[in-house]
N, CA, C and O atoms as CSV, one atom per row, in Angstrom:
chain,resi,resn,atom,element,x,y,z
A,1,UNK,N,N,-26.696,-9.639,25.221
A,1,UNK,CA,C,-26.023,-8.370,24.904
A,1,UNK,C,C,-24.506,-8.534,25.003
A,1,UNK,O,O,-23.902,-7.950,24.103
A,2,UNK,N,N,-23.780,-9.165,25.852
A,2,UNK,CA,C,-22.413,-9.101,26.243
A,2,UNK,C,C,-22.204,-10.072,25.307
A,2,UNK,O,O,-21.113,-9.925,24.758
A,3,UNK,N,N,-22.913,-11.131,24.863
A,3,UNK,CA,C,-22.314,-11.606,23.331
A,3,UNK,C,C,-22.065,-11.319,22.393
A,3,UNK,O,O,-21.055,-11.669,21.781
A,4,UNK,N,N,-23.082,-10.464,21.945
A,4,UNK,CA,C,-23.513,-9.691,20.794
A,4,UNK,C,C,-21.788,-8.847,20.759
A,4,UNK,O,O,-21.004,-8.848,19.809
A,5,UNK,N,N,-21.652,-8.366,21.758
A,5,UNK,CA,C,-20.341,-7.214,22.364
A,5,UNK,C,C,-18.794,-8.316,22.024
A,5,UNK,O,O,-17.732,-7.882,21.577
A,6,UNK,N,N,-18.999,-9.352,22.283
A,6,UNK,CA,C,-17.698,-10.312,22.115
A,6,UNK,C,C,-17.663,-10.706,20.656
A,6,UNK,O,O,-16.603,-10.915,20.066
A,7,UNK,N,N,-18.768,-10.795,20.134
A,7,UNK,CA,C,-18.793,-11.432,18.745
A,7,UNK,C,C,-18.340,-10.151,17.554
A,7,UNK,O,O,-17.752,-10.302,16.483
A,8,UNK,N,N,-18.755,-9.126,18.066
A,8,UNK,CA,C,-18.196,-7.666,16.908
A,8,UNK,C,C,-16.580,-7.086,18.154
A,8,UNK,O,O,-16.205,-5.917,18.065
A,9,UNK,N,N,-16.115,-7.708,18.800
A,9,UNK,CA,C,-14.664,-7.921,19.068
A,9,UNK,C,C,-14.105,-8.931,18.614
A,9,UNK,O,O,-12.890,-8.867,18.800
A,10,UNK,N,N,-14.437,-9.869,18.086
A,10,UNK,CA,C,-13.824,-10.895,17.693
A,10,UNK,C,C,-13.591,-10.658,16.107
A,10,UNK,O,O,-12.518,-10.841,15.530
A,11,UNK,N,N,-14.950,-10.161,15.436
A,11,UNK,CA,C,-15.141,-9.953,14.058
A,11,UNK,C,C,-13.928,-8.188,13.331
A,11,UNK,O,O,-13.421,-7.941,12.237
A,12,UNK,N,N,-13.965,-7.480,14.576
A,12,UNK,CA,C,-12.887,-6.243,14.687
A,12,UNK,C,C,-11.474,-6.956,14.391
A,12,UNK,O,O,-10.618,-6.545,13.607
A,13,UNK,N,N,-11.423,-8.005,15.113
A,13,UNK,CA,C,-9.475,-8.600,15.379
A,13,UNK,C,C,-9.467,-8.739,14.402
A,13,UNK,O,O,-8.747,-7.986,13.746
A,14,UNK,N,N,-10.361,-9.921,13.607
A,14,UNK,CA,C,-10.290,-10.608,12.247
A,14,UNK,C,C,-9.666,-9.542,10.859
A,14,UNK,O,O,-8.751,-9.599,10.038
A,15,UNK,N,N,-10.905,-8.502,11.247
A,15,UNK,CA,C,-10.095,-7.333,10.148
A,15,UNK,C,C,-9.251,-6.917,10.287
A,15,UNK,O,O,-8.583,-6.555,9.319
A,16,UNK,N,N,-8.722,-6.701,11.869
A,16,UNK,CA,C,-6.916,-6.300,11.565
A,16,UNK,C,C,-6.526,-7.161,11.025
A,16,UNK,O,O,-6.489,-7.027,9.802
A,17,UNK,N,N,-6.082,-8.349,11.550
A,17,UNK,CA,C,-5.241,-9.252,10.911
A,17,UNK,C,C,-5.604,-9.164,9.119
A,17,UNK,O,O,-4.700,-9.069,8.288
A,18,UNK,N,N,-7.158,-9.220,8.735
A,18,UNK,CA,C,-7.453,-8.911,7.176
A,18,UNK,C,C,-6.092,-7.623,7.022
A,18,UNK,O,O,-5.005,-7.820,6.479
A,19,UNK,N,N,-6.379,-6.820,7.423
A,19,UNK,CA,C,-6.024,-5.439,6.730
A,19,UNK,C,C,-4.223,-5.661,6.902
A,19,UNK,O,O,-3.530,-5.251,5.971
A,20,UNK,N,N,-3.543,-6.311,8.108
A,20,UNK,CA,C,-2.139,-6.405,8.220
A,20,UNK,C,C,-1.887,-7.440,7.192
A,20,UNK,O,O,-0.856,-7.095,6.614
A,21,UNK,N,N,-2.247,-8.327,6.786
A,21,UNK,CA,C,-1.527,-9.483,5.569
A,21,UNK,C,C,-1.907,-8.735,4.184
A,21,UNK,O,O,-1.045,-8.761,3.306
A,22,UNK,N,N,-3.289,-7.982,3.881
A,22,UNK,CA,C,-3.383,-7.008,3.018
A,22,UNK,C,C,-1.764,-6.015,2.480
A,22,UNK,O,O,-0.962,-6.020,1.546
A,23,UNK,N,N,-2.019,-5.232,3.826
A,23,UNK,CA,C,-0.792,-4.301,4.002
A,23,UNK,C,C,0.371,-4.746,3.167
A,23,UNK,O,O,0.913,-4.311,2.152
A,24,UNK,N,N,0.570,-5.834,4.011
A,24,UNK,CA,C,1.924,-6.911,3.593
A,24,UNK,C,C,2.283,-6.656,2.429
A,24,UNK,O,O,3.213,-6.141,1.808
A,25,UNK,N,N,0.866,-7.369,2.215
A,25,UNK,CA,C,1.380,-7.776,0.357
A,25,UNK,C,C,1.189,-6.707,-0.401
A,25,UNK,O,O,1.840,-6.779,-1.443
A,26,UNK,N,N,0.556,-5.747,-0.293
A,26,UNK,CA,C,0.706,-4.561,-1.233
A,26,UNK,C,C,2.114,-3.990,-0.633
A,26,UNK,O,O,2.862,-4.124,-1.601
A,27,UNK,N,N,2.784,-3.506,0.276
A,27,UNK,CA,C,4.227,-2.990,0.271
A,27,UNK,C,C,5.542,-4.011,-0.206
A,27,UNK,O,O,6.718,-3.713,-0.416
A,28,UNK,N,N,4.738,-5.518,-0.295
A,28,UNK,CA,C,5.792,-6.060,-0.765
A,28,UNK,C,C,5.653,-5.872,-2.361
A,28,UNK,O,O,6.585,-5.436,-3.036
A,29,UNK,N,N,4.845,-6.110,-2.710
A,29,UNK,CA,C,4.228,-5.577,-4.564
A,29,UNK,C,C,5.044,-4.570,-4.749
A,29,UNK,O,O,6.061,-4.825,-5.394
A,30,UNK,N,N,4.860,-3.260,-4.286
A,30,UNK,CA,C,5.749,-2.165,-4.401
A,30,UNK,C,C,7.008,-2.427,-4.384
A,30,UNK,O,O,7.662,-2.386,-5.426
A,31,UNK,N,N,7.479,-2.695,-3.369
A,31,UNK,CA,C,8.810,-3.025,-3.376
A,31,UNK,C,C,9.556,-3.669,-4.202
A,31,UNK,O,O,10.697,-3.442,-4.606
A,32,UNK,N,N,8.545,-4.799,-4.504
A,32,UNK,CA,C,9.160,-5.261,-5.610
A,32,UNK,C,C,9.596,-4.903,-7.277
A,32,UNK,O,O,10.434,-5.330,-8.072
A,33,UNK,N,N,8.310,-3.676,-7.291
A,33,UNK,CA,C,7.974,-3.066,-8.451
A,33,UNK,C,C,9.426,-1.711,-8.606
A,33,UNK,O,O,9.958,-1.069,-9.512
A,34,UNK,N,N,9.553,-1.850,-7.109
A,34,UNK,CA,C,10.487,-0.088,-6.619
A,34,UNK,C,C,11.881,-0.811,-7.735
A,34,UNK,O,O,12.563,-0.366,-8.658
A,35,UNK,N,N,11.760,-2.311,-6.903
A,35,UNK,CA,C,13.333,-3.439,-7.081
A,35,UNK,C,C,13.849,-3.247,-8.793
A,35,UNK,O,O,14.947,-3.025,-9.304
A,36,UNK,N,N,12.624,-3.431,-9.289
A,36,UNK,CA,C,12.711,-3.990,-10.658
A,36,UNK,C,C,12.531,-2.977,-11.577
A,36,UNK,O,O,12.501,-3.397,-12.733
A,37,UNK,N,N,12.345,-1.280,-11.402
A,37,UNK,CA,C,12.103,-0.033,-11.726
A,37,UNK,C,C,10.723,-0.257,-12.608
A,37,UNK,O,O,10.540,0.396,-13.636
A,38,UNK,N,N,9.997,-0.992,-12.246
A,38,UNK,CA,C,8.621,-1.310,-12.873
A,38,UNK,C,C,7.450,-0.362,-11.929
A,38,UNK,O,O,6.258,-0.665,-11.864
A,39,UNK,N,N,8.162,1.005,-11.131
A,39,UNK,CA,C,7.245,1.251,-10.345
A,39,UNK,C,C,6.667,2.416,-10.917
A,39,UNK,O,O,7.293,3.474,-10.851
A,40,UNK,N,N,4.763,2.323,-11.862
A,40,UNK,CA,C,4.412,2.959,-12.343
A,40,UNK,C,C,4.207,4.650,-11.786
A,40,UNK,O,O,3.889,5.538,-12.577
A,41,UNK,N,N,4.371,4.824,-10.773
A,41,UNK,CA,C,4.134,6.204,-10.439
A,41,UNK,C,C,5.309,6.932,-10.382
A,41,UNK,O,O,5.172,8.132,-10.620
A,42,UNK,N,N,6.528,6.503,-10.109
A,42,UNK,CA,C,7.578,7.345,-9.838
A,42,UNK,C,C,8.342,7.546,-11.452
A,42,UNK,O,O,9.151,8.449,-11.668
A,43,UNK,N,N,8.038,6.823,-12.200
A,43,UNK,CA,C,8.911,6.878,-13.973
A,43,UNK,C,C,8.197,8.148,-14.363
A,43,UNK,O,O,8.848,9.173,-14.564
A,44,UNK,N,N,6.730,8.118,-14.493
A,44,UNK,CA,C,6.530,9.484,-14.995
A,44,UNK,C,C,6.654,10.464,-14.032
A,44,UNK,O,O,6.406,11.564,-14.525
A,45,UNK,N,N,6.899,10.509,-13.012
A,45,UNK,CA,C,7.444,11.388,-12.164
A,45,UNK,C,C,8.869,12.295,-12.621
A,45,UNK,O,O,9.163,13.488,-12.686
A,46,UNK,N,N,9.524,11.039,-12.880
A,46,UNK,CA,C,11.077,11.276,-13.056
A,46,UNK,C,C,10.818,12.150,-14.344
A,46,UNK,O,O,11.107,13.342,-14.450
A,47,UNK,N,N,10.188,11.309,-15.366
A,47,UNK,CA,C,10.157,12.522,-16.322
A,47,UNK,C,C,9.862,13.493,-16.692
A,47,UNK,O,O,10.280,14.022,-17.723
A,48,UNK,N,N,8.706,14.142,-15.563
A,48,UNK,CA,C,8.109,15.425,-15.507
A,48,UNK,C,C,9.735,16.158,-14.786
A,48,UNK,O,O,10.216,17.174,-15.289
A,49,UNK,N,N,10.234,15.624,-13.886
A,49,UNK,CA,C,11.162,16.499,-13.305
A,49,UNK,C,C,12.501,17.070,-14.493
A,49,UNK,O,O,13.236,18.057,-14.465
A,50,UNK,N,N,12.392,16.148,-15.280
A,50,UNK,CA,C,13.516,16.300,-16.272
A,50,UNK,C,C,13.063,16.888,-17.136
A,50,UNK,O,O,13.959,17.282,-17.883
A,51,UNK,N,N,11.753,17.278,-17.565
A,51,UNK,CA,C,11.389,18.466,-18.497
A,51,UNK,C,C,11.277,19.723,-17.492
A,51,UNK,O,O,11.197,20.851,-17.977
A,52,UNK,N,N,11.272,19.584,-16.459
A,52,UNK,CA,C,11.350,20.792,-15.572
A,52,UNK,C,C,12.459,21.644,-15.467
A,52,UNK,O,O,12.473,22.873,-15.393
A,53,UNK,N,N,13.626,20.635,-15.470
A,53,UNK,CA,C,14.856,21.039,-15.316
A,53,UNK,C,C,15.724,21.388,-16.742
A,53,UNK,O,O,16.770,21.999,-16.963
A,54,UNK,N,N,14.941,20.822,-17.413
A,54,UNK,CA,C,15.157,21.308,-18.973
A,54,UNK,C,C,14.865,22.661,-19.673
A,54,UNK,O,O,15.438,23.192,-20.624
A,55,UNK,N,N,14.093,22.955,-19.127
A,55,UNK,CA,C,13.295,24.563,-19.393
A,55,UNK,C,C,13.617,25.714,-18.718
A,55,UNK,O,O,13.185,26.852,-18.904
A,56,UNK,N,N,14.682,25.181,-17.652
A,56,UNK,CA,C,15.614,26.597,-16.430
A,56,UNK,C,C,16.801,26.864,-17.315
A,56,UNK,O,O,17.658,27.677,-16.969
């Protein structure tokens, strides 16, 4: 039993570390995407705001 208990603590760490180098690289993706104005969610953003402000 107290193995069983060390082995799904050991297999828990593993996925942080999975999920923190994950993390990583998707905010560096972004960032990079933010860098290079290649960042698909905020362009049509921008342009909904500018037909918004077009119509006041």
């Amino acid at each position: 039993m107290q193995f069983k208990i060390m082995m799904m603590q050991i297999q828990i760490k593993l996925l942080d570390v999975f999920y923190l180098q994950e993390s990583k690289k998707l905010k560096n993706y972004f960032l990079e995407k933010i860098e290079s104005n290649e960042y698909p969610i905020i362009a049509p953003h921008k342009k909904g705001l500018d037909c918004f402000q077009n119509k006041k």
